[in-house]
TORKOL-4160 file (C-alpha; in steps of 0.2 Angstrom, whole numbers, padded with zeros to 4 digits, m for minus):
331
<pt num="1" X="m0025" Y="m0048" Z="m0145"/>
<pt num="2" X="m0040" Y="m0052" Z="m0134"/>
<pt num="3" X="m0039" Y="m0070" Z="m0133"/>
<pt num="4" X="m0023" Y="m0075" Z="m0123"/>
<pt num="5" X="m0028" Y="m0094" Z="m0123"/>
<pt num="6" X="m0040" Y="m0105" Z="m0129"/>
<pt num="7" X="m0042" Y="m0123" Z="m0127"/>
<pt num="8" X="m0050" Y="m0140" Z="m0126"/>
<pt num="9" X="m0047" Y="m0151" Z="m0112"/>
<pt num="10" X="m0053" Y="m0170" Z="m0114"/>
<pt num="11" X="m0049" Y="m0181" Z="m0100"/>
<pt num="12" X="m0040" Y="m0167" Z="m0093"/>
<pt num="13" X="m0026" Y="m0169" Z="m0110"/>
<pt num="14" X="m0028" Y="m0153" Z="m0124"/>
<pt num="15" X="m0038" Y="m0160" Z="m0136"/>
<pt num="16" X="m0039" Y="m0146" Z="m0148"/>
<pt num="17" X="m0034" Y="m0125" Z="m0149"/>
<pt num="18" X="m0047" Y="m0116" Z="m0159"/>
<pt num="19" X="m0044" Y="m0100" Z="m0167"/>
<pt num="20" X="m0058" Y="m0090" Z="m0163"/>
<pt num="21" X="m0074" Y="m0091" Z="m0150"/>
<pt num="22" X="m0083" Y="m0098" Z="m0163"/>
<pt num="23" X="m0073" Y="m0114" Z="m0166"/>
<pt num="24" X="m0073" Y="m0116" Z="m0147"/>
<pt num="25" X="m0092" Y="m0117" Z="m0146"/>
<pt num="26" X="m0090" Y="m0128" Z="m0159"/>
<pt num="27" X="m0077" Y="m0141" Z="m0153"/>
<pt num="28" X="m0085" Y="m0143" Z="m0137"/>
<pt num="29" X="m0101" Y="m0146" Z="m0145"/>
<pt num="30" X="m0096" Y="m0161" Z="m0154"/>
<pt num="31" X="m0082" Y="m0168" Z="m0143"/>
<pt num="32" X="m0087" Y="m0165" Z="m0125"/>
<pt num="33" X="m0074" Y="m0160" Z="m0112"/>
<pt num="34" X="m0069" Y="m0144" Z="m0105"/>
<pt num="35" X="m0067" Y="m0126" Z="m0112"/>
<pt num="36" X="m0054" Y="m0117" Z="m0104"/>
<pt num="37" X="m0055" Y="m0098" Z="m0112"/>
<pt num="38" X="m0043" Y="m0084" Z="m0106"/>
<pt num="39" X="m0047" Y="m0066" Z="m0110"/>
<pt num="40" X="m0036" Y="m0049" Z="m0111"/>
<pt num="41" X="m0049" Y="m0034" Z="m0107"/>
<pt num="42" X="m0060" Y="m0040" Z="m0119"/>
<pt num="43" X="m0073" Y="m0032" Z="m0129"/>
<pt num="44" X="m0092" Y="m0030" Z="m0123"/>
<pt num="45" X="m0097" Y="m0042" Z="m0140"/>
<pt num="46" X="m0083" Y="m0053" Z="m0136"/>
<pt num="47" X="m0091" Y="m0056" Z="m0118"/>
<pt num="48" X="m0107" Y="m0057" Z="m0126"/>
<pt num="49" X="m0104" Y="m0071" Z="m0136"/>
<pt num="50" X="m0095" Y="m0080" Z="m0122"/>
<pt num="51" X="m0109" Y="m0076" Z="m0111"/>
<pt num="52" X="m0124" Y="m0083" Z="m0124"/>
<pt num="53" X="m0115" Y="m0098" Z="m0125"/>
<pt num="54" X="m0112" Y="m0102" Z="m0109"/>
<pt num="55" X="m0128" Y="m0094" Z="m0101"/>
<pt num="56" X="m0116" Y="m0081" Z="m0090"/>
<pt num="57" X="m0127" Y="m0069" Z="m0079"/>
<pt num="58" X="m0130" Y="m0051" Z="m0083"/>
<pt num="59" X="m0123" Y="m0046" Z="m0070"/>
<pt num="60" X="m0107" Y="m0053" Z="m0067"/>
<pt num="61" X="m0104" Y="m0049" Z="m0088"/>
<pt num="62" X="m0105" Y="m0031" Z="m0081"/>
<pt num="63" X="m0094" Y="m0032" Z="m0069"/>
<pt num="64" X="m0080" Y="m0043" Z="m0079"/>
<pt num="65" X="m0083" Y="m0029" Z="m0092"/>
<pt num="66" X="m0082" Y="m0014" Z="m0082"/>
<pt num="67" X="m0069" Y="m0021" Z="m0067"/>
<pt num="68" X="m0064" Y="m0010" Z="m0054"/>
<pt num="69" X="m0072" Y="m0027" Z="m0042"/>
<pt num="70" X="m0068" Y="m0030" Z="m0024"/>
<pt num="71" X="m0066" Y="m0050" Z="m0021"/>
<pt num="72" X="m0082" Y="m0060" Z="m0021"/>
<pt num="73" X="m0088" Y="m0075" Z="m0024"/>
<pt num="74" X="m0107" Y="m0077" Z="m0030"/>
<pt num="75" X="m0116" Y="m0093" Z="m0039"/>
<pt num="76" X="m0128" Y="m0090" Z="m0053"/>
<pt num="77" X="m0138" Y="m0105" Z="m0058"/>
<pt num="78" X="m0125" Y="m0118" Z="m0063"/>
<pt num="79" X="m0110" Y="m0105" Z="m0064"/>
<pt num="80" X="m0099" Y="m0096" Z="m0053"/>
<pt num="81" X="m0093" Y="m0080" Z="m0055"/>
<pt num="82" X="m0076" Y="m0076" Z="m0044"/>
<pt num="83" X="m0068" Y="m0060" Z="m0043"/>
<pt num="84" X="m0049" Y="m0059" Z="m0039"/>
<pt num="85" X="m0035" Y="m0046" Z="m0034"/>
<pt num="86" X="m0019" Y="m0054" Z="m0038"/>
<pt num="87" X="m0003" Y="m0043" Z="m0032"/>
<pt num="88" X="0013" Y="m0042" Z="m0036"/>
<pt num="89" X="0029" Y="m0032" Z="m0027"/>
<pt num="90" X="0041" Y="m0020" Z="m0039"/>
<pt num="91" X="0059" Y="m0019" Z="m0033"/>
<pt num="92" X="0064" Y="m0006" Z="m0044"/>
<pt num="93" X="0049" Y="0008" Z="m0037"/>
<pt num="94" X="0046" Y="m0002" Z="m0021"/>
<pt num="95" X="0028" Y="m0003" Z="m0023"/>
<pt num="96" X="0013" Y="m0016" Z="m0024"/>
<pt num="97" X="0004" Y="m0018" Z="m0039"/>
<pt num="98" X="m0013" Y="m0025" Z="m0040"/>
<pt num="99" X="m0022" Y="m0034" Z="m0054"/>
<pt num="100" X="m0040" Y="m0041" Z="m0056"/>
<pt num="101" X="m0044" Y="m0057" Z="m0063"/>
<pt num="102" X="m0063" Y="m0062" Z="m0067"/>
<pt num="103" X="m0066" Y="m0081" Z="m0068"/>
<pt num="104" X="m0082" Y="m0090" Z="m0073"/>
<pt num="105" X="m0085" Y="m0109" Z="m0071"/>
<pt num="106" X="m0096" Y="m0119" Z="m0075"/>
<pt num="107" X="m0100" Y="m0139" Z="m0081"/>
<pt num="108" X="m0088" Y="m0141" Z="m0094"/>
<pt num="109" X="m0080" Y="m0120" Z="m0095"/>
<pt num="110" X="m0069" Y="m0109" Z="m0087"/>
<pt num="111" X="m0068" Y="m0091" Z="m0092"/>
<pt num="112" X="m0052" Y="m0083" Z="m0085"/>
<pt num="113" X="m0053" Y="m0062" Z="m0087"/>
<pt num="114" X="m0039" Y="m0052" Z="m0084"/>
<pt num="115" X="m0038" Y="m0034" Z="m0084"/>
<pt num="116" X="m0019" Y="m0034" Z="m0079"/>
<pt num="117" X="0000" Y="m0041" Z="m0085"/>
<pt num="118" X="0001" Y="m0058" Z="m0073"/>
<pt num="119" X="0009" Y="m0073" Z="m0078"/>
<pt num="120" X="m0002" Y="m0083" Z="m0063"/>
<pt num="121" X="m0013" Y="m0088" Z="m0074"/>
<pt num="122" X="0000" Y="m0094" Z="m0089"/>
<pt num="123" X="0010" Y="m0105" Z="m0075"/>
<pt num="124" X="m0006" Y="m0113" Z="m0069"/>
<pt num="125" X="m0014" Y="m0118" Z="m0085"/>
<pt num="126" X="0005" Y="m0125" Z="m0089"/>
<pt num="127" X="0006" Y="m0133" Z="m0071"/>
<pt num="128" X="m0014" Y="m0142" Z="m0075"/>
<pt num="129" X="m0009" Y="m0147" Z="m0091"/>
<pt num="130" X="0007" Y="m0156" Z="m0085"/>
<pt num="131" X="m0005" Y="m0165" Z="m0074"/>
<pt num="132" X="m0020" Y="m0172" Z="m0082"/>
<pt num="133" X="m0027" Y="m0181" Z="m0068"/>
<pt num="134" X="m0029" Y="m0167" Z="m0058"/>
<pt num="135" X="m0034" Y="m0155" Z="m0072"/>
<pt num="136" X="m0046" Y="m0171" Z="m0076"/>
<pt num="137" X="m0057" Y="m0167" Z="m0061"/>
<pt num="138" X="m0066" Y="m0152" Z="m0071"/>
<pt num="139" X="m0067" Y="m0134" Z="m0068"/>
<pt num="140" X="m0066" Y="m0131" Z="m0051"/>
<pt num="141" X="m0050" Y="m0137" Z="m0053"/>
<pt num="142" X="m0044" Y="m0121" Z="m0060"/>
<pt num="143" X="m0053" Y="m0110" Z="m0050"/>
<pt num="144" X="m0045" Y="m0119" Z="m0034"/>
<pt num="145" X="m0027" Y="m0118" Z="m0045"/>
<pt num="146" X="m0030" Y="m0102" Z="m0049"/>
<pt num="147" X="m0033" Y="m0098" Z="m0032"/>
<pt num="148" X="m0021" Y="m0106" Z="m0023"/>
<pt num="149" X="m0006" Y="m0099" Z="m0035"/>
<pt num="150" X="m0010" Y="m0078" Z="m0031"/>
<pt num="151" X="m0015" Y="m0081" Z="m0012"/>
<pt num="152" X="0007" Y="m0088" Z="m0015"/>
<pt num="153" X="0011" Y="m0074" Z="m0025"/>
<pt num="154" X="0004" Y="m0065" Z="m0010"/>
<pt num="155" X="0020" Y="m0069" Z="m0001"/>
<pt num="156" X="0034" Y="m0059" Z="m0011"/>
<pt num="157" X="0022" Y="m0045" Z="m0006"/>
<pt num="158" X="0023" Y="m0047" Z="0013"/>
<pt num="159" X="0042" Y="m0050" Z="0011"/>
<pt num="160" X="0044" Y="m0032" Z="m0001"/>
<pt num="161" X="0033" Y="m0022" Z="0012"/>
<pt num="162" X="0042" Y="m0029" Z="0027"/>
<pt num="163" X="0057" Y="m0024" Z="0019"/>
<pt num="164" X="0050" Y="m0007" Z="0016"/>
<pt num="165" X="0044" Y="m0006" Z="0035"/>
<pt num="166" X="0061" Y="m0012" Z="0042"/>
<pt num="167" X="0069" Y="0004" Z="0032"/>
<pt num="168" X="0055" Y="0014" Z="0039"/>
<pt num="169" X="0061" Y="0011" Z="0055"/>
<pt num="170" X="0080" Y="0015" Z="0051"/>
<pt num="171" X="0073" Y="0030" Z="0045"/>
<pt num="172" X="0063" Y="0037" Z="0058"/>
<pt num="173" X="0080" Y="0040" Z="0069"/>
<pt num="174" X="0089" Y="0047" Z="0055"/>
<pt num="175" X="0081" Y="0066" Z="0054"/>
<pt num="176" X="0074" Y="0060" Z="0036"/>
<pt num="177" X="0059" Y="0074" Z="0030"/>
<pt num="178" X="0052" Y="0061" Z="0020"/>
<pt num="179" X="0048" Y="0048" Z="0030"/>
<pt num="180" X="0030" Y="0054" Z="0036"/>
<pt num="181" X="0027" Y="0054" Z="0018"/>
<pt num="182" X="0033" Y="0037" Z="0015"/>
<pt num="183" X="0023" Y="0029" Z="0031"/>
<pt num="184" X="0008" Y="0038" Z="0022"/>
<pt num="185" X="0011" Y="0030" Z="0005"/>
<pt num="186" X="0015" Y="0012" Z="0013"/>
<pt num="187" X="m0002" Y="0012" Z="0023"/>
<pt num="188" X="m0010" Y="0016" Z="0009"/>
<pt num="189" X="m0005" Y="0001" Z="0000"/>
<pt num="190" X="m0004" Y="m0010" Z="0014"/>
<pt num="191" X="m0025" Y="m0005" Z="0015"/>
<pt num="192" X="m0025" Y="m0009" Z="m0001"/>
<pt num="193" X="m0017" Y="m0025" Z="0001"/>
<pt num="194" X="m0031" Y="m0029" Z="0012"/>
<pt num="195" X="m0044" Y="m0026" Z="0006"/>
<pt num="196" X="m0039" Y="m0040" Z="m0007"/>
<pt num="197" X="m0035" Y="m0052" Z="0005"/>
<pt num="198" X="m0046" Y="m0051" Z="0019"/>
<pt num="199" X="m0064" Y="m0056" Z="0011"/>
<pt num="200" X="m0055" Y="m0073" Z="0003"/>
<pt num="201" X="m0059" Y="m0082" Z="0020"/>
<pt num="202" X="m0077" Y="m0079" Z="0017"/>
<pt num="203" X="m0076" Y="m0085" Z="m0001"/>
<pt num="204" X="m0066" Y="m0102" Z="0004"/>
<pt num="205" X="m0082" Y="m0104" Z="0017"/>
<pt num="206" X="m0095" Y="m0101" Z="0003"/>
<pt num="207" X="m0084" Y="m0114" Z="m0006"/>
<pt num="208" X="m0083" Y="m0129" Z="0007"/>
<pt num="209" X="m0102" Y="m0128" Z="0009"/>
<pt num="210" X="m0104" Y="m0132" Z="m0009"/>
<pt num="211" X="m0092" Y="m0147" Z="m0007"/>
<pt num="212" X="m0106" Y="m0159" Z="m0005"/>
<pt num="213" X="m0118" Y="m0152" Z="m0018"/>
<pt num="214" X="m0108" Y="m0150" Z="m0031"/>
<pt num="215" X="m0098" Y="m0167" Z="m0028"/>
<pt num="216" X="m0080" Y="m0159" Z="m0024"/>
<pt num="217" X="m0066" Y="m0173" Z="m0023"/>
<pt num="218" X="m0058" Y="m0176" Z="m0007"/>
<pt num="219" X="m0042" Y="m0169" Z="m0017"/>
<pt num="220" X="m0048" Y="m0155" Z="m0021"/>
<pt num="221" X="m0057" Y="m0151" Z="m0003"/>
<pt num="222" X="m0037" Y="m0154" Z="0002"/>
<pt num="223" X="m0030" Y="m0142" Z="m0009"/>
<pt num="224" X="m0043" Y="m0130" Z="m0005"/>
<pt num="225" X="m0041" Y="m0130" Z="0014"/>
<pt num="226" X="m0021" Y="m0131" Z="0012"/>
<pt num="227" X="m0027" Y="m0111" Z="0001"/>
<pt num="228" X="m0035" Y="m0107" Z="0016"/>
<pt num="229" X="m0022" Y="m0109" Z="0029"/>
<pt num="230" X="m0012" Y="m0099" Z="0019"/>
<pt num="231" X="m0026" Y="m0085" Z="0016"/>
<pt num="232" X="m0024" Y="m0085" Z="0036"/>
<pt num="233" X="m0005" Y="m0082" Z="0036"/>
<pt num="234" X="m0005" Y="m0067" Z="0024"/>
<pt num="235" X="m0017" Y="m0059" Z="0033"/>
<pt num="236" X="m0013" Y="m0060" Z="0051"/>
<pt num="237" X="0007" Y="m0053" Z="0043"/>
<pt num="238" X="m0005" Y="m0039" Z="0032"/>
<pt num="239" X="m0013" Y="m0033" Z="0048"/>
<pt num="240" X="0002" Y="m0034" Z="0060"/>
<pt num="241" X="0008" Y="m0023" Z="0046"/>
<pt num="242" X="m0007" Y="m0010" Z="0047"/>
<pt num="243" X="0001" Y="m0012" Z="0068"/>
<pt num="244" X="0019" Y="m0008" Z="0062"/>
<pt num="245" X="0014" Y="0009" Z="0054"/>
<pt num="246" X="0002" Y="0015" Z="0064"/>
<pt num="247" X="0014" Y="0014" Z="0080"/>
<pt num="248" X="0026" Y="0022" Z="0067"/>
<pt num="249" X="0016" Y="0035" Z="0061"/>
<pt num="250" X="0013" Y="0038" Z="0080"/>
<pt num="251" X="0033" Y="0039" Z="0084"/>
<pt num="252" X="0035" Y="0050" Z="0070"/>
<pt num="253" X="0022" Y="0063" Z="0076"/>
<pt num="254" X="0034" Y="0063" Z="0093"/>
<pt num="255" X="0049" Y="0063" Z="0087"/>
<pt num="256" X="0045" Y="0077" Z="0074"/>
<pt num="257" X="0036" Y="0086" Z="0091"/>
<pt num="258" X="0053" Y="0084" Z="0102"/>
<pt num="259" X="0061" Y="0091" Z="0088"/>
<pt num="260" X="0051" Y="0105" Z="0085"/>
<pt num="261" X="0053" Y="0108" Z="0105"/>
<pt num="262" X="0070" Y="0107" Z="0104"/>
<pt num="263" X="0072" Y="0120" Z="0090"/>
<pt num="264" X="0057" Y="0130" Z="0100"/>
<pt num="265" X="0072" Y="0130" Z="0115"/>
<pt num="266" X="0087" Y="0134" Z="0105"/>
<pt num="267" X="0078" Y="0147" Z="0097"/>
<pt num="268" X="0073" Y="0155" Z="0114"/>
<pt num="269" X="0090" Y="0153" Z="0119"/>
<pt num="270" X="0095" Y="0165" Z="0107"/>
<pt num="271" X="0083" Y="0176" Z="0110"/>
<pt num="272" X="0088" Y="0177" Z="0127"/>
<pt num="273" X="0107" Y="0182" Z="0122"/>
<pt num="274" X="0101" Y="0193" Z="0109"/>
<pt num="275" X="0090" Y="0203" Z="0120"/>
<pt num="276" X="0103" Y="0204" Z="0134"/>
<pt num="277" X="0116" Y="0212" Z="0123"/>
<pt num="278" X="0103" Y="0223" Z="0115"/>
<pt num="279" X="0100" Y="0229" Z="0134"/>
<pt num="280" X="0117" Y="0229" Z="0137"/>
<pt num="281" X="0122" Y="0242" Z="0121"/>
<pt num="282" X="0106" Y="0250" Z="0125"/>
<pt num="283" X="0111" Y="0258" Z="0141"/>
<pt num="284" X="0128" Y="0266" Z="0136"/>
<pt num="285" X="0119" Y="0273" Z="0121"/>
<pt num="286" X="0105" Y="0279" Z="0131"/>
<pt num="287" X="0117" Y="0291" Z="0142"/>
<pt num="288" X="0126" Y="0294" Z="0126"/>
<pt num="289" X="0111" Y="0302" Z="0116"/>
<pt num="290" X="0104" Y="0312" Z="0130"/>
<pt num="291" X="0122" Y="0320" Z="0132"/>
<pt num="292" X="0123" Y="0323" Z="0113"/>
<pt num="293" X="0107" Y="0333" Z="0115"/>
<pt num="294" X="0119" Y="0349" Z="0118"/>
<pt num="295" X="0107" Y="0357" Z="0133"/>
<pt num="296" X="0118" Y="0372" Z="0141"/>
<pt num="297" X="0108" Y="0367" Z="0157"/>
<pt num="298" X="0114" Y="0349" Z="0160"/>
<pt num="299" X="0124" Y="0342" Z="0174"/>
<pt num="300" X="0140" Y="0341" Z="0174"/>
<pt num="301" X="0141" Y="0349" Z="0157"/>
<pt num="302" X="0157" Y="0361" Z="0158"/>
<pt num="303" X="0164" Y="0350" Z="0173"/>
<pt num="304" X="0182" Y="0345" Z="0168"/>
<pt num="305" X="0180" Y="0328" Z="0174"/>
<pt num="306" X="0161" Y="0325" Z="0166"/>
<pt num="307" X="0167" Y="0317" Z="0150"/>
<pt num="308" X="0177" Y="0302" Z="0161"/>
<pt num="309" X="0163" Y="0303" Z="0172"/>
<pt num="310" X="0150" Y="0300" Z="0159"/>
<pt num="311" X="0161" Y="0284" Z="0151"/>
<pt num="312" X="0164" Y="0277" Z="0169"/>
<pt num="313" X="0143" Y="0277" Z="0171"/>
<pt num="314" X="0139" Y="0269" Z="0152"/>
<pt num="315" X="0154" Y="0255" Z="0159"/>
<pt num="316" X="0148" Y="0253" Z="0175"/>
<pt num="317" X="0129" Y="0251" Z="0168"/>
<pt num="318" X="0135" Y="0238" Z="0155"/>
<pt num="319" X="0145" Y="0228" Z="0167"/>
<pt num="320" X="0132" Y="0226" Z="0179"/>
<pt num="321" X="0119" Y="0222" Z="0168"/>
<pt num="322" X="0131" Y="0208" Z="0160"/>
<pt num="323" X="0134" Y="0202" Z="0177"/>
<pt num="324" X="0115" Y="0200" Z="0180"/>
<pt num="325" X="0111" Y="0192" Z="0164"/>
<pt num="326" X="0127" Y="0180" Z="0166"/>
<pt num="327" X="0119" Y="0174" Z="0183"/>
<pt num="328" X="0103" Y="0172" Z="0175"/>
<pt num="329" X="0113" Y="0161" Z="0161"/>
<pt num="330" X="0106" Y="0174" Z="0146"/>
<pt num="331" X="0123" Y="0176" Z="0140"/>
């Protein structure tokens, strides 16, 4: 179902729950208050409707319809279109998952639309509506909410991907193949986690210059720059993260070469030892073979001691080749 929520708000209490778009438009029409309407990737003639109504931009209808946003901020006329990346961090496959929540406000709606599972925006409409006075200060009291609860679901993210770093680095000194491969897949999704954090400083600006113009409490303006110190924690851990894994990625790249040199070394080594006893076999056969040619003219042939003389020469020749490869440490 494409409607997760629909509501009424009067004097910041539910005043009424209407079954379709159309009973919303209706209801707020004859009763005043605020319309608080939560979408599940919905249909391009259910954001039609919602836009007629309200007078929602082309534009920014796109771009709820369509997703795939970066985080922005931009005002159209009366309205405000925000684009969101909540995040969330899975144990089980030790990755982040990222979400996108549209929200439009205006005078007297909100337009929440979600094209992810997140049960931010549930807690918050439950955490507003137990508080009426504060709900009772109109809609940008969602979008602050709102706000303010994924910049705090930002910080299970941080812990997950410090954990995943801190088992990086047990890793790096334990020979493990797959750690390159890992810091890879962690960058990547600390970039990611980036690029939804870092433009949230910019939007919380564009918001405290409106302040004045659009008659912001002095609550509000609190819980707001309270979002924003926070905003600035996450980030400065998310970039000291990008840090962690370069200098890892550089460490790997080392230790991975030292290896390699060390394998490059043994492997001479053995070639070295190899190469010797080759020479030293080589020699005795040498002396063998041309003896086993069975000339009639060759020295020493029908001497009675040219066998023992022949032996004596192939172990004198190996010996003193073994005793030079043994002081060059060959063998």
């Amino acid at each position: 179902m494409t409607i997760i929520d629909n509501a009424v708000y009067v004097n910041g209490i539910r005043a009424a729950e209407p079954k379709n778009l159309e009973q919303t438009f209706e209801t707020l029409a004859q009763h005043g208050g605020m319309a608080w309407i939560g979408l599940y990737r919905p249909t391009t003639h259910e954001m039609s409707a919602v836009a007629q109504e309200f007078g929602l931009h082309e534009l920014a209808v796109e771009d709820a319809i369509s997703a795939h946003q970066r985080p922005k901020l931009e005002r159209y006329g009366s309205s405000l279109f925000t684009v969101l990346r909540p995040a969330r961090y899975l144990d089980a496959e030790e990755t982040v998952e990222f979400g996108e929540l549209h929200i439009f406000i205006g005078p007297n709606f909100v337009v929440t639309v979600r094209h992810a599972e997140m049960a931010g925006v549930g807690r918050v409409r439950q955490r507003l509506e137990n508080s009426p006075e504060l709900l009772n200060h109109g809609p940008e009291t969602v979008l602050y909410a709102l706000l303010d609860q994924i910049v705090d679901d930002y910080m299970p993210v941080i812990a997950g991907l410090q954990n995943d770093i801190d088992e990086i680095e047990d890793q790096l000194f334990s020979n493990d193949s797959t750690v390159s491969r890992r810091i890879y897949e962690l960058a990547r999704e600390v970039i990611q986690f980036q690029r939804a954090i870092h433009p949230l400083p910019d939007m919380i600006q564009q918001l405290n210059r409106g302040f004045e113009k659009y008659a912001v409490t002095e609550e509000l303006q609190h819980n707001l720059r309270d979002v924003q110190d926070h905003v600035q924690r996450v980030i400065s851990r998310a970039d000291s993260f990008r840090d962690l894994l370069q200098n890892a990625l550089t460490l790997d790249g080392t230790l991975t070469a030292n290896r390699q040199n060390e394998a490059s070394a043994e492997q001479n080594e053995q070639v070295k030892k190899i190469s010797s006893w080759a020479a030293i076999f080589f020699a005795p056969s040498f002396v063998a073979g041309v003896y086993g040619m069975n000339f009639d003219e060759m020295p020493e042939l029908h001497w009675t001691f040219g066998y023992p003389m022949a032996i004596c020469i192939m172990i004198a020749i190996a010996g003193l080749m073994y005793v030079i490869f043994k002081k060059k440490g060959w063998l």
